[in-house]
NUVEXTI-128784 format. One record per atom (N, C-alpha, C, O): residue number from 1; residue in one letter; atom name; x, y negated, z. Coordinates in Angstrom, 3 decimals. Example, Ala and Ser with C-alpha at 12.3 -4.5 7.8 and 13.67 -1.06 7.14 Angstrom:
<sites>
   i aa at        X        Y        Z
   1  a  N   13.190    5.690    7.800
   1  a CA   12.300    4.500    7.800
   1  a  C   13.200    3.300    7.800
   1  a  O   14.236    3.319    8.465
   2  s  N   12.850    2.250    7.080
   2  s CA   13.670    1.060    7.140
   2  s  C   12.900   -0.030    7.870
   2  s  O   13.409   -1.138    8.039
</sites>
This chain:
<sites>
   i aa at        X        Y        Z
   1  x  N  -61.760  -71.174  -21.549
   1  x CA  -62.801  -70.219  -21.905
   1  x  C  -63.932  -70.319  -20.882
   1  x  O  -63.679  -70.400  -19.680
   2  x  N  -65.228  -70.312  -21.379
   2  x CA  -66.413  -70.152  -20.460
   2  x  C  -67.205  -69.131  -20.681
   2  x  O  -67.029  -68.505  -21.726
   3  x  N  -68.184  -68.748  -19.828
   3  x CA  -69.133  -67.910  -20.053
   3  x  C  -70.078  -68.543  -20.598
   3  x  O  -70.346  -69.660  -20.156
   4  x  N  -70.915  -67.936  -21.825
   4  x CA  -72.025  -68.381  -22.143
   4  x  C  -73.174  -67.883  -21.639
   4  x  O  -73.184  -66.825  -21.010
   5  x  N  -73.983  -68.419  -21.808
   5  x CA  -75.680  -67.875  -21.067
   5  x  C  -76.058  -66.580  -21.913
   5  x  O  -76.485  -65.615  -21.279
   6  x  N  -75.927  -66.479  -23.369
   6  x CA  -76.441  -65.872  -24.016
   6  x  C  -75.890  -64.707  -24.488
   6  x  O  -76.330  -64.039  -25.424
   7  x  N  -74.720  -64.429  -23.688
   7  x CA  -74.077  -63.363  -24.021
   7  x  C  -73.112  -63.207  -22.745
   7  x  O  -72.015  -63.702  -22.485
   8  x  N  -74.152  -62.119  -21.892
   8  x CA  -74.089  -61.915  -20.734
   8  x  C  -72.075  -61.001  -20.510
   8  x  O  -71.680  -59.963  -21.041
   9  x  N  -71.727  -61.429  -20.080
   9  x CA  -70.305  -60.585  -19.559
   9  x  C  -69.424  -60.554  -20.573
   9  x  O  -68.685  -59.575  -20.676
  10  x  N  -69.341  -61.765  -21.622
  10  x CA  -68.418  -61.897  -22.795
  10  x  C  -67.971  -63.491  -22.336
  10  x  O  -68.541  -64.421  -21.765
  11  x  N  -66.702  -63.269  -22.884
  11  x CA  -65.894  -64.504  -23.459
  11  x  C  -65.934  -65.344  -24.053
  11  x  O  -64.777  -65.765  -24.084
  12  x  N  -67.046  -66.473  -25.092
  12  x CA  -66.655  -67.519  -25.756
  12  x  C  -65.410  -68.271  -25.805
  12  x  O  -64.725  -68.593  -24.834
  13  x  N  -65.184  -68.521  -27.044
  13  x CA  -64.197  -69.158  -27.524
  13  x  C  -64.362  -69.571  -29.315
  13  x  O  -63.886  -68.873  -30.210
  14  x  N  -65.009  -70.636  -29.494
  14  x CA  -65.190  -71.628  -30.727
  14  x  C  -66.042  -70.586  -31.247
  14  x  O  -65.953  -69.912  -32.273
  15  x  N  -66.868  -70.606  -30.332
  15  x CA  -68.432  -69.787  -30.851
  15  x  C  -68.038  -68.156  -31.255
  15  x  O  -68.471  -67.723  -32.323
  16  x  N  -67.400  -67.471  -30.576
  16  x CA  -66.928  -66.269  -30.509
  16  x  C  -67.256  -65.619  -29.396
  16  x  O  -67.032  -66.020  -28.254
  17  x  N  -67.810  -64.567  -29.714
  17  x CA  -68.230  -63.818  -28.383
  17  x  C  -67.493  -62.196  -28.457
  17  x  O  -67.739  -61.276  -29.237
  18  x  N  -66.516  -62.269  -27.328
  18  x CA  -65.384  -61.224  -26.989
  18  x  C  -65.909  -60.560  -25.859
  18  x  O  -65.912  -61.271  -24.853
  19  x  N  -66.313  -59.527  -25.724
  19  x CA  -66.496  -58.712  -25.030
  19  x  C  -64.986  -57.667  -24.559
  19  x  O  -64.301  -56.931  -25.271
  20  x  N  -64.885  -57.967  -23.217
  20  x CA  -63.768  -57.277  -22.663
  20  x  C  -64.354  -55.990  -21.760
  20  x  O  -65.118  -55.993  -20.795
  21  x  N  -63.875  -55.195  -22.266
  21  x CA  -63.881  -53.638  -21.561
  21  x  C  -62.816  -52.711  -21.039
  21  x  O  -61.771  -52.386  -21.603
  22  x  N  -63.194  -52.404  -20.054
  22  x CA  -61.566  -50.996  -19.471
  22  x  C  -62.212  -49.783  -19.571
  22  x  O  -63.197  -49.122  -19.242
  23  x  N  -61.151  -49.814  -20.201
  23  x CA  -61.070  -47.571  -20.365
  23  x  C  -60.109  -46.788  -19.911
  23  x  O  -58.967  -47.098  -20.249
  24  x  N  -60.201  -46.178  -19.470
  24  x CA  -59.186  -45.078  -18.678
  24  x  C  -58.336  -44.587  -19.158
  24  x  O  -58.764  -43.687  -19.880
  25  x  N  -56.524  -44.703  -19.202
  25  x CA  -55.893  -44.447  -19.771
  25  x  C  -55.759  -42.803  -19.715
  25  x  O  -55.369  -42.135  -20.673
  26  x  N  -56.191  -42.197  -18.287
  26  x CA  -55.870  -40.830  -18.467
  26  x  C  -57.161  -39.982  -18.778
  26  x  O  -58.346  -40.114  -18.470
  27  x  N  -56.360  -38.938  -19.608
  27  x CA  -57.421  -37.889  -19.885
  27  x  C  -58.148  -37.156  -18.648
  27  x  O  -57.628  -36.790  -17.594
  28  x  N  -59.613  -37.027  -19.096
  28  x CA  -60.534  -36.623  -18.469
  28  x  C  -60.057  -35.069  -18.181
  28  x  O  -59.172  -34.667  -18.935
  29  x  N  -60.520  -34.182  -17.218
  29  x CA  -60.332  -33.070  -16.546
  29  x  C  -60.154  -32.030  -18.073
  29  x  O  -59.117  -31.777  -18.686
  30  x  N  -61.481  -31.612  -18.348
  30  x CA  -61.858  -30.612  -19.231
  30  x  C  -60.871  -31.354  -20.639
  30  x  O  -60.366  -30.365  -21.170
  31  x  N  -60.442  -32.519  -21.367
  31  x CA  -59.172  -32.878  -21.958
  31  x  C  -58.235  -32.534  -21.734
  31  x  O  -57.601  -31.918  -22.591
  32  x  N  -57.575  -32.836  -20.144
  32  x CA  -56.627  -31.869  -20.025
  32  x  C  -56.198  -30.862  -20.065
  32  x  O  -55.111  -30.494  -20.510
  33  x  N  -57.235  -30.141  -19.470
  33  x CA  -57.309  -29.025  -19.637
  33  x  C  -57.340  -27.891  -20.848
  33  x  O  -56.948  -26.732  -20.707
  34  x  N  -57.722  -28.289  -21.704
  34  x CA  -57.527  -28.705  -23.208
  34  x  C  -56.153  -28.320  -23.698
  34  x  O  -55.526  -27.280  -23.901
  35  x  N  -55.989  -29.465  -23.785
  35  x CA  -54.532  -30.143  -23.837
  35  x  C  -53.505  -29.187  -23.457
  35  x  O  -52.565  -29.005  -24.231
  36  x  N  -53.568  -28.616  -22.460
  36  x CA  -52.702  -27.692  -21.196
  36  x  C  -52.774  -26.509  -22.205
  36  x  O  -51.847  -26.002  -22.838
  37  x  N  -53.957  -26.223  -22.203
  37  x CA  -54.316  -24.709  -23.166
  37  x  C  -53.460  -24.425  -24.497
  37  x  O  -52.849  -23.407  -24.821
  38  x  N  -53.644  -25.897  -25.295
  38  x CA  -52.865  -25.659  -26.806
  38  x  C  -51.593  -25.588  -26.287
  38  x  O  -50.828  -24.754  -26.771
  39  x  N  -51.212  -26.321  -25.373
  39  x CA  -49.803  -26.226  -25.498
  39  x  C  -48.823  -24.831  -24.763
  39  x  O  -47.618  -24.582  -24.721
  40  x  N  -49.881  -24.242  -24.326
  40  x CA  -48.937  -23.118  -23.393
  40  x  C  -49.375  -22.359  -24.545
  40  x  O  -48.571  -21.433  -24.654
  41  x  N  -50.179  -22.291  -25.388
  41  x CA  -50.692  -21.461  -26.589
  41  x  C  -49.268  -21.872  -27.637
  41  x  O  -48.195  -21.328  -27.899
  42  x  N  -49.759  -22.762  -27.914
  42  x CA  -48.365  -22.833  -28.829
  42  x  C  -46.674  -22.611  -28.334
  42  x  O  -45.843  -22.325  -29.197
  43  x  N  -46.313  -22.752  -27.046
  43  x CA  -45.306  -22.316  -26.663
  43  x  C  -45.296  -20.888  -27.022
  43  x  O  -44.516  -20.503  -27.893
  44  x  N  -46.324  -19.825  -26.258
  44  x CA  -45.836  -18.717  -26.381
  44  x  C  -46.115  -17.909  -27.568
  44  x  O  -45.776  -16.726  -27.601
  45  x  N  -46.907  -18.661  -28.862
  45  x CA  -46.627  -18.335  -30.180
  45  x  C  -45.069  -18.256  -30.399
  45  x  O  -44.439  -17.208  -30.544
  46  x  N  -44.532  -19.570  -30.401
  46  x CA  -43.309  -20.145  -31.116
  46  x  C  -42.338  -18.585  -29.993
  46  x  O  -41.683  -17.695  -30.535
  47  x  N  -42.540  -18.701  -28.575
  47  x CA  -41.328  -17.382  -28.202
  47  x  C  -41.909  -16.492  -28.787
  47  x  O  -40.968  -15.970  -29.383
  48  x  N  -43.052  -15.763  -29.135
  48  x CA  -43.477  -14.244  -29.392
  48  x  C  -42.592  -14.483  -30.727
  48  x  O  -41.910  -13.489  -30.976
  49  x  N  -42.472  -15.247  -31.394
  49  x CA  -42.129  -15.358  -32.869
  49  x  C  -40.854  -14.930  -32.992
  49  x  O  -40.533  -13.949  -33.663
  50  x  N  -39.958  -15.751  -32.259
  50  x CA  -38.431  -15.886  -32.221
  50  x  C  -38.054  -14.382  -31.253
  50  x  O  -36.976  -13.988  -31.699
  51  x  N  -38.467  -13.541  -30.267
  51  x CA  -38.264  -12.561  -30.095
  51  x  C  -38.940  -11.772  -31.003
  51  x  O  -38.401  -10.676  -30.849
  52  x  N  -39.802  -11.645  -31.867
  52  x CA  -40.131  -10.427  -33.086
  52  x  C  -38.742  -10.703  -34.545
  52  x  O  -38.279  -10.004  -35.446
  53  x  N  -38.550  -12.021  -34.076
  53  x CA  -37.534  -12.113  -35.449
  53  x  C  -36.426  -11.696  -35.090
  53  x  O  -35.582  -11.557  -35.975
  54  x  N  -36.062  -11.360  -33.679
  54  x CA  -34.400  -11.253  -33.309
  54  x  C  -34.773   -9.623  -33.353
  54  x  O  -34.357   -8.934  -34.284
  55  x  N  -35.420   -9.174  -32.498
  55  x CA  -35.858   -7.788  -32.904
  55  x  C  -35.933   -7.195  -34.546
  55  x  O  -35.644   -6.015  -34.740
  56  x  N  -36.276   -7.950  -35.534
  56  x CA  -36.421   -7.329  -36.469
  56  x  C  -34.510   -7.281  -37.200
  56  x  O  -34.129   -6.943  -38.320
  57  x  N  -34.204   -7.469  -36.738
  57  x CA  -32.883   -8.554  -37.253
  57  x  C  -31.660   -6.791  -37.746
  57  x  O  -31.636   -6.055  -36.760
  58  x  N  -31.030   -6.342  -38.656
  58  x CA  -30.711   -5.849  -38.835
  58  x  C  -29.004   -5.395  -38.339
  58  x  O  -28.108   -5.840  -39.058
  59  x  N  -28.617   -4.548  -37.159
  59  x CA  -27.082   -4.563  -37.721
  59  x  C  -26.796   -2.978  -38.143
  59  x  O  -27.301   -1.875  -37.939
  60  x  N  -25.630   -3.576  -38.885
  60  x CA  -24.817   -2.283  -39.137
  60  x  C  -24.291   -1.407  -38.158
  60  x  O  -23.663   -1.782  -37.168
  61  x  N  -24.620    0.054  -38.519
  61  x CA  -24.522    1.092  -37.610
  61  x  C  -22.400    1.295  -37.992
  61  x  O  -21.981    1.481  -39.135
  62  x  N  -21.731    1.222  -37.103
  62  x CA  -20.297    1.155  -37.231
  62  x  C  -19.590    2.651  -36.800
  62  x  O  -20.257    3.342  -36.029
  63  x  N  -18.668    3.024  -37.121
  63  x CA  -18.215    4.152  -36.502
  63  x  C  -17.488    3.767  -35.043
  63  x  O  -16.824    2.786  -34.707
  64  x  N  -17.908    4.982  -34.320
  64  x CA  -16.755    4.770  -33.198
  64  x  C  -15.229    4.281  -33.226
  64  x  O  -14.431    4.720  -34.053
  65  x  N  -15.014    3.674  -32.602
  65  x CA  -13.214    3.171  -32.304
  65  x  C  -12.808    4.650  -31.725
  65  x  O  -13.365    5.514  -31.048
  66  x  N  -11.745    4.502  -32.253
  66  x CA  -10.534    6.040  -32.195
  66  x  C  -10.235    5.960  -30.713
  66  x  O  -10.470    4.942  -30.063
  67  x  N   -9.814    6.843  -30.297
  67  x CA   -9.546    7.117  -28.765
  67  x  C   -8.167    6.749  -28.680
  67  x  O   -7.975    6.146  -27.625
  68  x  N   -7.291    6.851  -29.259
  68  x CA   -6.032    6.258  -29.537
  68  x  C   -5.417    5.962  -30.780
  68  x  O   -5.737    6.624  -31.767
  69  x  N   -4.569    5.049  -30.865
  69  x CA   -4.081    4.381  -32.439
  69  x  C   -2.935    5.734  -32.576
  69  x  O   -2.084    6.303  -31.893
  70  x  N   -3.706    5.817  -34.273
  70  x CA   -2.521    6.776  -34.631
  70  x  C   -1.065    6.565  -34.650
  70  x  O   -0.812    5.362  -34.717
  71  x  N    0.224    7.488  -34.605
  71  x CA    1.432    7.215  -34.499
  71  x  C    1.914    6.749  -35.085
  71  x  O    3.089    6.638  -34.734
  72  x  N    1.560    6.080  -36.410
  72  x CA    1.833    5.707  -37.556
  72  x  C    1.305    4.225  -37.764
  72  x  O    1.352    3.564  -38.801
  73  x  N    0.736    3.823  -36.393
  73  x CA    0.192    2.449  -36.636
  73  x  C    0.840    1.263  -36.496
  73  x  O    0.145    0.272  -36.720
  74  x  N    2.098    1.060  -36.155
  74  x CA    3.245    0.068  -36.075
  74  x  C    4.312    0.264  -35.767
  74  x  O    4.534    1.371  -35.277
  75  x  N    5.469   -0.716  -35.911
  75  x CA    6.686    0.017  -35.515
  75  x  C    7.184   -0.603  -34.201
  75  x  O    7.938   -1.573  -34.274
  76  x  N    6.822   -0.120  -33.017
  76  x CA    6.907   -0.923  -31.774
  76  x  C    8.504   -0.139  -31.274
  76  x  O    8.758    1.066  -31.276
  77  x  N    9.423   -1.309  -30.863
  77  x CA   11.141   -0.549  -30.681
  77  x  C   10.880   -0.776  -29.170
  77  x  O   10.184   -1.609  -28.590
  78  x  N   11.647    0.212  -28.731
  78  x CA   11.773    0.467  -27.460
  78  x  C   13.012   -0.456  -26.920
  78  x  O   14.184   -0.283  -27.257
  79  x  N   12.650   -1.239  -26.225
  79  x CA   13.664   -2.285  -25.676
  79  x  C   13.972   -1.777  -24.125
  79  x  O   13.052   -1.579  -23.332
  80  x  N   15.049   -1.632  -23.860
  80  x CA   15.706   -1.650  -22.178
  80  x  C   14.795   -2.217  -21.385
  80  x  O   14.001   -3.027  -21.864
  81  x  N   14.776   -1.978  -20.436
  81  x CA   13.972   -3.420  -19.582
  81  x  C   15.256   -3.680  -18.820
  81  x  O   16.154   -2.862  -18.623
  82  x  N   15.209   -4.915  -18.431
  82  x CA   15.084   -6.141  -18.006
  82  x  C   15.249   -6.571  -16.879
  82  x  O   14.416   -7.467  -16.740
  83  x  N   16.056   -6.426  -15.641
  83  x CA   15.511   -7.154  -14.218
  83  x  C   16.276   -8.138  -14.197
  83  x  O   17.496   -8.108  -14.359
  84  x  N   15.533   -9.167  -13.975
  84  x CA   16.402  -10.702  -13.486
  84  x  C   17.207  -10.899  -12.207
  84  x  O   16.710  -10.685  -11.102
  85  x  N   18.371  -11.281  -12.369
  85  x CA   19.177  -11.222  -11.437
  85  x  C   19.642  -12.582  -11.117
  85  x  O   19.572  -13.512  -11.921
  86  x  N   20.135  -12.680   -9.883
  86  x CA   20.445  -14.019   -9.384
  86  x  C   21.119  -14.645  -10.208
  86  x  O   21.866  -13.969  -10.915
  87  x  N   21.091  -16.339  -10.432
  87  x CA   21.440  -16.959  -11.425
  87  x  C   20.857  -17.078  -12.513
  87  x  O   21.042  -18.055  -13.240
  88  x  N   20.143  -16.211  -12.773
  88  x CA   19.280  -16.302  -14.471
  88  x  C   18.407  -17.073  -14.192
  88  x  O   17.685  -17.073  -13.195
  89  x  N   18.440  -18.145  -15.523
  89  x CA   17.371  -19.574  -15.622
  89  x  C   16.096  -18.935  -16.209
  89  x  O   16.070  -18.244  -17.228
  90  x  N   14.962  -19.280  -15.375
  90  x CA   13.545  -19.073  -16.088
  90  x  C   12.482  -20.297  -16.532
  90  x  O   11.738  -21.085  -15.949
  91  x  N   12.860  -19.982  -17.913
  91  x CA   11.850  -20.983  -18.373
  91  x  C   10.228  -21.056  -18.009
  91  x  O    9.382  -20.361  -18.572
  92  x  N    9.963  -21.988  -17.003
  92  x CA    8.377  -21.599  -16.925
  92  x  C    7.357  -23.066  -17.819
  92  x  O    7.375  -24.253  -17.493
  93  x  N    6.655  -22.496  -18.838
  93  x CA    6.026  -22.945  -19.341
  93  x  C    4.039  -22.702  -19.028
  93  x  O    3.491  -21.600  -18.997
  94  x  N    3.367  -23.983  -18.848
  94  x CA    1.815  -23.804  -18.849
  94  x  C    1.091  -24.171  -19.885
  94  x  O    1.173  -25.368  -20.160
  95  x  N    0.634  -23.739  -20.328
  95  x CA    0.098  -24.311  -21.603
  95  x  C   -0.945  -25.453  -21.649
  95  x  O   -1.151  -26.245  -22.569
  96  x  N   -1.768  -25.320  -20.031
  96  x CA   -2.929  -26.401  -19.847
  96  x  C   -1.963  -27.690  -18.983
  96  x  O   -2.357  -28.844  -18.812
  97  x  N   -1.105  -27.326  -18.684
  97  x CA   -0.428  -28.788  -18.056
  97  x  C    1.197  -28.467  -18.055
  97  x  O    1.881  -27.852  -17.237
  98  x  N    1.559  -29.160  -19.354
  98  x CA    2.721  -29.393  -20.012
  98  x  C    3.510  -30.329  -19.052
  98  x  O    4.731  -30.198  -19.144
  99  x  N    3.058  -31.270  -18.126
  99  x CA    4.002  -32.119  -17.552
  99  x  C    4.295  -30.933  -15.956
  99  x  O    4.849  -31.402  -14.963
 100  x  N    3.938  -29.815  -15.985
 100  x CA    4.386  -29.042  -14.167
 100  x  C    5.273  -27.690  -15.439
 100  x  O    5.444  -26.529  -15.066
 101  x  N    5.663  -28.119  -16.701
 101  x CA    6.949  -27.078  -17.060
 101  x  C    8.034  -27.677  -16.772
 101  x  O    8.222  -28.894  -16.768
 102  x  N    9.213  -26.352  -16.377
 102  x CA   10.133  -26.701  -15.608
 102  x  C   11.041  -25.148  -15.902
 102  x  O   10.679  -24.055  -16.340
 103  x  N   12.414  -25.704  -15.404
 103  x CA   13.588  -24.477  -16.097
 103  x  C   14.012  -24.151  -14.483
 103  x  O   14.435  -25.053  -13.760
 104  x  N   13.842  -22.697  -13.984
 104  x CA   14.040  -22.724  -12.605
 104  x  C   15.669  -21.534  -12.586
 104  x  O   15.871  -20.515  -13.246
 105  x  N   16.228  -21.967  -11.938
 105  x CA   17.086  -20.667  -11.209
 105  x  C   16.715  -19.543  -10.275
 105  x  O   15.751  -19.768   -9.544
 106  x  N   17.275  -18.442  -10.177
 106  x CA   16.803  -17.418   -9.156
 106  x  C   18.077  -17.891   -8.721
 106  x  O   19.159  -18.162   -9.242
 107  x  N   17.359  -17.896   -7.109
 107  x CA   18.041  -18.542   -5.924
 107  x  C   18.921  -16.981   -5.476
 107  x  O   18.578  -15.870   -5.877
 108  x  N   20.082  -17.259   -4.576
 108  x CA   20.955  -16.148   -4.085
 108  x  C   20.103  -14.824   -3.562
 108  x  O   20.377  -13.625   -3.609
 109  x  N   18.755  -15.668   -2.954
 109  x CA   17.633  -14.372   -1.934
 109  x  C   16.582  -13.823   -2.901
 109  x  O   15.502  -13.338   -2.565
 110  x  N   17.177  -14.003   -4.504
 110  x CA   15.928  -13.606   -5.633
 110  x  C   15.112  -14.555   -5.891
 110  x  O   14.722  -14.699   -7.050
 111  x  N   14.670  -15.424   -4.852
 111  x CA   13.510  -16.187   -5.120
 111  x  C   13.247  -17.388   -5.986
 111  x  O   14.339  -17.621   -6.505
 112  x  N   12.454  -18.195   -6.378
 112  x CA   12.598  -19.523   -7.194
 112  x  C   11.474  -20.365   -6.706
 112  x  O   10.289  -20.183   -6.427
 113  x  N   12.443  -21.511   -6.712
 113  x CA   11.442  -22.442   -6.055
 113  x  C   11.185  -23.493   -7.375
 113  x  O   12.006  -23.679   -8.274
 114  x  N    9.624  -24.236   -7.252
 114  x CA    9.360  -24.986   -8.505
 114  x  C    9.189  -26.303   -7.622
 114  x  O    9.627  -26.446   -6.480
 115  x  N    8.455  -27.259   -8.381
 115  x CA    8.252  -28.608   -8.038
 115  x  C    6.811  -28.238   -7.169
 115  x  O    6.558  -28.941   -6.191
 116  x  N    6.088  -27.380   -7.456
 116  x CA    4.510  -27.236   -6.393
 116  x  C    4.986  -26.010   -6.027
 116  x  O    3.975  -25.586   -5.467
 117  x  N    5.641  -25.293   -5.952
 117  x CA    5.748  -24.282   -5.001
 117  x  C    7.333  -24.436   -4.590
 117  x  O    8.103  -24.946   -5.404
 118  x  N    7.760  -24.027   -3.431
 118  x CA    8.732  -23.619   -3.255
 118  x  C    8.629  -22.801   -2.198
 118  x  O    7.819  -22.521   -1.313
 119  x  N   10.225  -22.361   -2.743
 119  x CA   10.666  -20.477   -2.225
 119  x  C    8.657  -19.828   -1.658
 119  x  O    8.469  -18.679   -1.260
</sites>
């Protein structure tokens, strides 16, 4: 490629005259600025919107919950209780880590020792 005489600050090429120019990829001040404006504008449209719609939003007014379940609300049996005494096997089961369940004895001093804890 050469410069031609007759076409001052262009490119020839098979009698083609290309003029090359730079332009500024970033926006000018008052563009941005611009720019900045719609968009904090349109942000706080889109929230004013979505808080007037949750506000408008309807629930049902419910009655109070009873202060206690009436006597008549199940048939719960009164079972003995219970104290574990030396020798009795306790099944201990975890539900988030199935491989640390384990069947323990109460030791002579009450206590039970597991695989991560003992006594």
């Amino acid at each position: 490629m050469e410069t031609s005489p007759d076409c001052s600050g262009c490119l020839t090429e098979a009698g083609l005259c290309i003029r090359l120019e730079r332009r500024p990829a970033v926006l000018h001040w008052p563009l941005r600025r611009t720019w900045l404006a719609s968009t904090t504008l349109a942000r706080t449209i889109m929230l004013s919107t979505a808080v007037a719609l949750a506000a408008c939003s309807s629930v049902p007014t419910l009655p109070p919950a009873p202060a206690q379940p009436p006597p008549d609300a199940g048939n719960v049996s009164r079972l003995t209780p219970y104290h574990i005494q030396v020798g009795d096997i306790l099944s201990l089961r975890l539900m988030l880590n199935p491989e640390l369940n384990e069947d323990v004895t109460v030791l002579p001093d009450g206590h039970i020792s597991t695989t991560l804890v003992s006594d």
